[in-house]
VOPAGU-2260 file (C-alpha; in pm, 1 decimal, decimal comma):
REM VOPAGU-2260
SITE   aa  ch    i         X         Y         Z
SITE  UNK   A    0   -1726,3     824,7   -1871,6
SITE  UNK   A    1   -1401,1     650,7   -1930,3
SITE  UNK   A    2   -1256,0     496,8   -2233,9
SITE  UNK   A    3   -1367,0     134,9   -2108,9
SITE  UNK   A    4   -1750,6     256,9   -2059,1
SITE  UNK   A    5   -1716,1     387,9   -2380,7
SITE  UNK   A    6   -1670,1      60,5   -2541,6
SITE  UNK   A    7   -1969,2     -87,5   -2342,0
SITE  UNK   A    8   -2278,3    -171,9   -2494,3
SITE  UNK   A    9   -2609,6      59,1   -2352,5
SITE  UNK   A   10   -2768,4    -277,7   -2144,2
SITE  UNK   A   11   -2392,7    -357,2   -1994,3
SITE  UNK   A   12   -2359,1      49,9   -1952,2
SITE  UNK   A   13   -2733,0       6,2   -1791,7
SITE  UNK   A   14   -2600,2    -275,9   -1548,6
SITE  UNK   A   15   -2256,6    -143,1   -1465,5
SITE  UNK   A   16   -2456,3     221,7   -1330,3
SITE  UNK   A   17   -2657,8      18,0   -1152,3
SITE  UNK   A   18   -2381,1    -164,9    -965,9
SITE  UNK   A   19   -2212,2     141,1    -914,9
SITE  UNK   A   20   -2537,1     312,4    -753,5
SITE  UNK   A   21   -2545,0      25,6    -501,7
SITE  UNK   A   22   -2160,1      44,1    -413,6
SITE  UNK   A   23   -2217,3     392,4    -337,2
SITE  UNK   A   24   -2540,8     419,5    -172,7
SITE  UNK   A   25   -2356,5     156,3      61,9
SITE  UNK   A   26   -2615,9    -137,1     -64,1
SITE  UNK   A   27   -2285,6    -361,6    -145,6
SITE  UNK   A   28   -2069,6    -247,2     131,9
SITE  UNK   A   29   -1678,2    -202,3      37,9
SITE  UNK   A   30   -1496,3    -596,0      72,5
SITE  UNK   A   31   -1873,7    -760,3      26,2
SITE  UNK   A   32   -1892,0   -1041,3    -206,5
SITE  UNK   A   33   -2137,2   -1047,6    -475,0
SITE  UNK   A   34   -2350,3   -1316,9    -577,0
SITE  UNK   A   35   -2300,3   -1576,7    -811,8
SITE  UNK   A   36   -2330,1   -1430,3   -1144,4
SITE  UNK   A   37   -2614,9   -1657,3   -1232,3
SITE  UNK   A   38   -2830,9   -1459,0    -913,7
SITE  UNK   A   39   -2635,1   -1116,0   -1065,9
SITE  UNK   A   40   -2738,5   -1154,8   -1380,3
SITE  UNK   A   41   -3086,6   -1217,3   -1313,4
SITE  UNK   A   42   -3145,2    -955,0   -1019,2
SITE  UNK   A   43   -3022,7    -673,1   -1284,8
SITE  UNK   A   44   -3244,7    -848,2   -1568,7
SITE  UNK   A   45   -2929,0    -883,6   -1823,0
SITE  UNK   A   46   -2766,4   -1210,9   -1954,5
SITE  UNK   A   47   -2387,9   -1325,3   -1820,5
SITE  UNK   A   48   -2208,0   -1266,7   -2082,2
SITE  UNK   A   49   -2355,0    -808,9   -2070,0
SITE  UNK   A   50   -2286,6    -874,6   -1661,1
SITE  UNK   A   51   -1978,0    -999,8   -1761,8
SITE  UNK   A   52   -1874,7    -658,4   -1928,6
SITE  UNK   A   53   -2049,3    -426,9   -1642,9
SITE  UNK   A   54   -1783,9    -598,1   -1441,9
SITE  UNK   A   55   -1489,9    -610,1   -1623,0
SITE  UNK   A   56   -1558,3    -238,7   -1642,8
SITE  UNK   A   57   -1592,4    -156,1   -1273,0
SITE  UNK   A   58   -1268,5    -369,6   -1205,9
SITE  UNK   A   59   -1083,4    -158,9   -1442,2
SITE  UNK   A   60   -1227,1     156,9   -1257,0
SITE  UNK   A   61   -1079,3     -11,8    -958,5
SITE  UNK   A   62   -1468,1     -27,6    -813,7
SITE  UNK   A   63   -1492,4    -422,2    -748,9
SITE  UNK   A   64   -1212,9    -689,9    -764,1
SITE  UNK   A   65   -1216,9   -1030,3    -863,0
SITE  UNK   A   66   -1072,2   -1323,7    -747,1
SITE  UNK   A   67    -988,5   -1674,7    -892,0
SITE  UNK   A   68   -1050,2   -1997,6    -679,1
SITE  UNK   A   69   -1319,4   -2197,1    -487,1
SITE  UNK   A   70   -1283,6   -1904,3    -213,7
SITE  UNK   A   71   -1313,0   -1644,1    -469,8
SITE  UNK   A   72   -1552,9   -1477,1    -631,2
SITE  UNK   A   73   -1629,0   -1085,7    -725,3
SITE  UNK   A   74   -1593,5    -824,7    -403,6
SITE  UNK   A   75   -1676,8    -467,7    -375,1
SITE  UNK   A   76   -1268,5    -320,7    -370,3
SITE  UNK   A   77   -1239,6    -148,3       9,3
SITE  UNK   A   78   -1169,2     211,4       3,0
SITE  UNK   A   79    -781,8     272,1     -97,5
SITE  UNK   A   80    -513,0     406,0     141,5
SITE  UNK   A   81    -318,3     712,2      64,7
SITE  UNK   A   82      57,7     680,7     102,6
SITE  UNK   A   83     203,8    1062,2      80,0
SITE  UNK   A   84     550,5    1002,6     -19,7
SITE  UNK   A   85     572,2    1366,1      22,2
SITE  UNK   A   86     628,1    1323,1     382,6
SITE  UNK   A   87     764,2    1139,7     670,7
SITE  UNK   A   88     537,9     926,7     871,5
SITE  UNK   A   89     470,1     610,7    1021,9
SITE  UNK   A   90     208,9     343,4     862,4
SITE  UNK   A   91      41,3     372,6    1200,5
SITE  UNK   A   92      -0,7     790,2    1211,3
SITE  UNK   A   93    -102,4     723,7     832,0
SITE  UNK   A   94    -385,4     479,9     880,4
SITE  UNK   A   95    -493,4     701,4    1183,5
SITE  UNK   A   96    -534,3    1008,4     981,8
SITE  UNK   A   97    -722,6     829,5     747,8
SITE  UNK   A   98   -1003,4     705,1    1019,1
SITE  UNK   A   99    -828,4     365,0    1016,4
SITE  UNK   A  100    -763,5     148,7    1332,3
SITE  UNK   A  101    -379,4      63,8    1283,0
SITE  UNK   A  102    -237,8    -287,1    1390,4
SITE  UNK   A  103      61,5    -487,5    1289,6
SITE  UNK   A  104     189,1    -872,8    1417,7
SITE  UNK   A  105     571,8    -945,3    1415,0
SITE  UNK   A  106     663,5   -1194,5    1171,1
SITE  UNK   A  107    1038,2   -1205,4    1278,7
SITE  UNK   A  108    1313,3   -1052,3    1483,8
SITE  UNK   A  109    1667,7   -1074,1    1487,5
SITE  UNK   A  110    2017,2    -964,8    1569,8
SITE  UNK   A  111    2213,3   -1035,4    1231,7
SITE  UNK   A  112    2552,5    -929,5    1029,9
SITE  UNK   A  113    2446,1    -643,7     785,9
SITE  UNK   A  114    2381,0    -781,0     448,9
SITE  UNK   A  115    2584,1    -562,9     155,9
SITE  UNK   A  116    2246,3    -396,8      94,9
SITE  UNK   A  117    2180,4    -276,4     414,2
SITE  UNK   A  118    2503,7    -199,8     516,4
SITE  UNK   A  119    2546,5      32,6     244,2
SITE  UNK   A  120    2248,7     247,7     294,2
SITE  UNK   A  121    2332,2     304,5     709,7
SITE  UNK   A  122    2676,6     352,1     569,9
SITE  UNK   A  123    2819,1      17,9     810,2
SITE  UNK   A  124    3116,8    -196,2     813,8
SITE  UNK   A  125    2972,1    -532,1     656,8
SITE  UNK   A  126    3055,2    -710,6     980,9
SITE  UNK   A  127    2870,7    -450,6    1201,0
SITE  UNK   A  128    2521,4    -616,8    1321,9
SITE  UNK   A  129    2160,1    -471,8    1256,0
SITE  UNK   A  130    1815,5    -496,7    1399,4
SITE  UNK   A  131    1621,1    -713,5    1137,9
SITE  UNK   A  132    1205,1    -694,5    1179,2
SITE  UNK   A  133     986,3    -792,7     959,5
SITE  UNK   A  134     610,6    -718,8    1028,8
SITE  UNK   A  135     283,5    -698,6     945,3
SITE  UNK   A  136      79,2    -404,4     888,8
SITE  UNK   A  137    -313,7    -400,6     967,0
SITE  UNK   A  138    -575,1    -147,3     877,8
SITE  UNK   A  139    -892,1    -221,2    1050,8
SITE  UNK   A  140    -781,6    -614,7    1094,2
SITE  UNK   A  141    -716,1    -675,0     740,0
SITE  UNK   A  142    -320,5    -706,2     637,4
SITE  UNK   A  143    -199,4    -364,2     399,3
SITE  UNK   A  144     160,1    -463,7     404,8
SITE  UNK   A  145     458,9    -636,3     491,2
SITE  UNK   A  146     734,6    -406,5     618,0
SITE  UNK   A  147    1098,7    -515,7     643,0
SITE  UNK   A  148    1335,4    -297,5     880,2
SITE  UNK   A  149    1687,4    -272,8     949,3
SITE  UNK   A  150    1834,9     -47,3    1179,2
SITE  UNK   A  151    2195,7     -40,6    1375,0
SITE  UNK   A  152    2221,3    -230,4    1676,9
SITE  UNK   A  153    2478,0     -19,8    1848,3
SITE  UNK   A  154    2267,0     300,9    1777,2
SITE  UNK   A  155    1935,4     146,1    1938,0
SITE  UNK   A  156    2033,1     -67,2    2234,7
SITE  UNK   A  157    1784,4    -218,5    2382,4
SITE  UNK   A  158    1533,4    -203,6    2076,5
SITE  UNK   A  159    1394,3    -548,0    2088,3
SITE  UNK   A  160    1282,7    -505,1    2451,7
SITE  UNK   A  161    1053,4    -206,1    2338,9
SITE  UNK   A  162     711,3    -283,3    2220,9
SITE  UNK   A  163     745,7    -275,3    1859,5
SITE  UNK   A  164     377,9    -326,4    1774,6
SITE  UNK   A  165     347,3      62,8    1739,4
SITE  UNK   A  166     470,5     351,7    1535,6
SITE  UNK   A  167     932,4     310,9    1562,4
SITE  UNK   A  168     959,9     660,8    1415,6
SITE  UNK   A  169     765,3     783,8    1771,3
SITE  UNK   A  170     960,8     507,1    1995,5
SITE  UNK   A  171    1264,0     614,1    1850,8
SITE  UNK   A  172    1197,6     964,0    1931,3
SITE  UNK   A  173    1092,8     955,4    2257,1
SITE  UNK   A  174    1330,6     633,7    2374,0
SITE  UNK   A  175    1688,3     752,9    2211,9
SITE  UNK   A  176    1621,4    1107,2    2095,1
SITE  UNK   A  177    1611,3    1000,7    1723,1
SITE  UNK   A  178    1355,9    1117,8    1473,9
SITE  UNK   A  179    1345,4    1091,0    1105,2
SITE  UNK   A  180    1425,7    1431,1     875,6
SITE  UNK   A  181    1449,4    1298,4     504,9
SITE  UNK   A  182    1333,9     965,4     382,3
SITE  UNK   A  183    1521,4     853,2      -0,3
SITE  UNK   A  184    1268,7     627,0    -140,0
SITE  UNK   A  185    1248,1     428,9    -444,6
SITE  UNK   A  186     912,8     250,6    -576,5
SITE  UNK   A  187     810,8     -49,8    -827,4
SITE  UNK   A  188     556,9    -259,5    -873,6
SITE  UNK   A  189     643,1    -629,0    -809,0
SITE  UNK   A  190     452,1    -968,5    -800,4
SITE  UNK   A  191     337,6   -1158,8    -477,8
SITE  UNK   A  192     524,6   -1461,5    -449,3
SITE  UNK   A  193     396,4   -1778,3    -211,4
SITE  UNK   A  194     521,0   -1614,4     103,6
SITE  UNK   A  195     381,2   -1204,3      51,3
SITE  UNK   A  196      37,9   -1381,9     -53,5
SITE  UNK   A  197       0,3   -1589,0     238,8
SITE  UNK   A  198      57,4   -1290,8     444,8
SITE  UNK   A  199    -161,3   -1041,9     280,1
SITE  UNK   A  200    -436,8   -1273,2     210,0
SITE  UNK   A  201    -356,6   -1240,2    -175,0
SITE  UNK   A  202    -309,8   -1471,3    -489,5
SITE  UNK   A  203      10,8   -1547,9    -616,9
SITE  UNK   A  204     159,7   -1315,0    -863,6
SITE  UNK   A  205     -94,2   -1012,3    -743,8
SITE  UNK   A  206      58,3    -684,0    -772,2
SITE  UNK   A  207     255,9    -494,0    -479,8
SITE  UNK   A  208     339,4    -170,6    -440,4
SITE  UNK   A  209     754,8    -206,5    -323,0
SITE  UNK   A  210     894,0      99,0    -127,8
SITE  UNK   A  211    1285,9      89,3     -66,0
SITE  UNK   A  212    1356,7     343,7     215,7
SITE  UNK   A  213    1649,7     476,4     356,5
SITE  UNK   A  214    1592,7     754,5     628,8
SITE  UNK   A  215    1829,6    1007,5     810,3
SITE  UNK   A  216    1844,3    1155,6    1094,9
SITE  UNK   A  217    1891,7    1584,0    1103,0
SITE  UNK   A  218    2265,9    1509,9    1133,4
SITE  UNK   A  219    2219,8    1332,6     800,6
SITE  UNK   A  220    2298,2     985,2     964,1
SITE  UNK   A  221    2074,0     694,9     867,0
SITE  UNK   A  222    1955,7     509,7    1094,5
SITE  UNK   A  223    1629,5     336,2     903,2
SITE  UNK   A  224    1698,3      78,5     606,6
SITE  UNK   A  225    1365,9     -80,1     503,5
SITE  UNK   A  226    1126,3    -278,3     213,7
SITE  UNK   A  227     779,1    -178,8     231,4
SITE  UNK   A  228     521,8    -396,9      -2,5
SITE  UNK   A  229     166,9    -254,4       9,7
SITE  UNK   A  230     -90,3    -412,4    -167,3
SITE  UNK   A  231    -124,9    -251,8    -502,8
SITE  UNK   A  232    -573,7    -309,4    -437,5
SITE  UNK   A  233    -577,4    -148,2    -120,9
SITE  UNK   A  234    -322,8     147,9    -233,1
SITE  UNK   A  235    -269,5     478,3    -331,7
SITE  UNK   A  236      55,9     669,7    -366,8
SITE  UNK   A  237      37,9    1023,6    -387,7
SITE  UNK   A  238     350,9    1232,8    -482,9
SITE  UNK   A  239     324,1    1613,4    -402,8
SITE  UNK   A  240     555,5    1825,0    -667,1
SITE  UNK   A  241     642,6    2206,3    -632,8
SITE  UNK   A  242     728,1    2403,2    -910,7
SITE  UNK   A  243    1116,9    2630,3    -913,0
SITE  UNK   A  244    1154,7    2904,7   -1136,2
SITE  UNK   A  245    1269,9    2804,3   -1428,8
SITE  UNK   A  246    1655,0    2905,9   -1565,4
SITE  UNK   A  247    1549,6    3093,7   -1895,9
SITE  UNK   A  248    1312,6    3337,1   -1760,8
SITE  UNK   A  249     959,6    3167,4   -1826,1
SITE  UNK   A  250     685,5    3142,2   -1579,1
SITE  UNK   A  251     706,6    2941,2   -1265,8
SITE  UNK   A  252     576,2    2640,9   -1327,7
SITE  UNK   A  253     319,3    2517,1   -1056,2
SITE  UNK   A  254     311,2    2256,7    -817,9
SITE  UNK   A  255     122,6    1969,6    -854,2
SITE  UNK   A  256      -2,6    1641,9    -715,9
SITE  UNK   A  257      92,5    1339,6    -864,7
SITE  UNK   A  258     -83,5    1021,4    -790,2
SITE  UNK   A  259      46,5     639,8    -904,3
SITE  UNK   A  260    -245,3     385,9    -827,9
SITE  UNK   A  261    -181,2      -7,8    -826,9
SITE  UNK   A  262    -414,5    -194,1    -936,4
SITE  UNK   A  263    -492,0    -563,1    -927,1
């Protein structure tokens, strides 16, 4: 029992098992929408204001999410993805292993001047000129993030020609012999403005899930410079730790896995 079921009363404690029993039985299937509250309240014999609570509950348990506007409404929350920052591999390979059909649409591509940013990650002249792509990741049809790429354009000729749909770490590999070795990544949580909510089918200000990434080649070379925003609802980032042995003589101290969820 968490802290939050704790503080409920036994009838909104009553209601919120309840819900949860029908969530996992698969009675309210994951991105379902619930009734109206009125129909809620009176299918698990309780008044509004207890159903009220049972929900607030399983939104803080991450179990159900709710969402403002005429379109809204309270939805069973879909099963979260795992993002192993642990290790290097594509969004595509990732949803795969996860029984996930992976799809992404283009939003933009371009042949542009290397903004200060980039060029300082892929260690470029500011005038030198950069793949830009920007596109839209899909897990089972429903958008999980907006990824934006750079990468050199002398290094890749050719790149916008290839299909880009798929995974770029395997194109890379198997079209100019270049495959990722260590990834530097830095994480926050930011707010959806108009533009990432449109895309990911969110409300404005929801919480994302930012990845900064700069990856290397085994020569040590980058070659990838990229912002990936996952929707905080739909993910999970798991960090795995190892333990060294420590300078003074103590015990080794384990490894360990540690998890940061997003929530909405």
């Amino acid at each position: 029992m968490s802290v939050d079921d704790a503080l409920l009363g036994p009838t909104a404690d009553q209601a919120r098992r309840r819900l949860v029993a029908m969530i996992k039985t698969g009675a309210l299937a994951p991105g379902e929408r619930l009734g109206a509250e009125r129909d809620l309240a009176v299918q698990l014999e309780v008044s509004r204001s207890t159903l009220r609570q049972a929900l607030a509950a399983l939104e803080t348990d991450g179990l159900v999410r709710r969402v403002s506007g005429r379109s809204g409404g309270t939805f069973v929350a879909r099963e979260k993805i795992e993002r192993d920052l642990s290790r290097i591999v594509g969004v595509p390979a990732l949803l795969r292993g996860q029984g996930y059909t992976a799809g992404s649409r283009i939003v933009s591509l371009a042949v542009v001047p290397a903004d200060p940013e980039a060029a300082a990650a892929l260690q470029l002249d500011t005038d030198s000129l950069v793949f830009d792509l920007v596109r839209i990741r899909l897990a089972d049809g429903m958008p999980i993030s907006l990824e934006h790429a750079r990468f050199p354009a002398e290094r890749f000729p050719g790149l916008p020609e290839q299909p880009l749909s798929g995974s770029l770490y395997e194109l890379l590999e198997s079209e100019y012999g270049v495959g990722p070795h260590e990834a530097l990544e830095q994480l926050e949580v930011v707010s959806a403005g108009d533009d990432e909510a449109r895309v990911l089918g969110l409300a404005k200000g929801s919480p994302l899930i930012s990845i900064t990434r700069t990856t290397t080649d085994s020569d040590g070379v980058p070659f990838e410079y990229s912002n990936d925003l996952f929707r905080a609802d739909r993910t999970r980032i798991t960090v795995r730790t190892h333990g060294v042995p420590a300078s003074d003589g103590t015990p080794r101290v384990p490894g360990r896995v540690v998890e940061l969820r997003g929530r909405s």
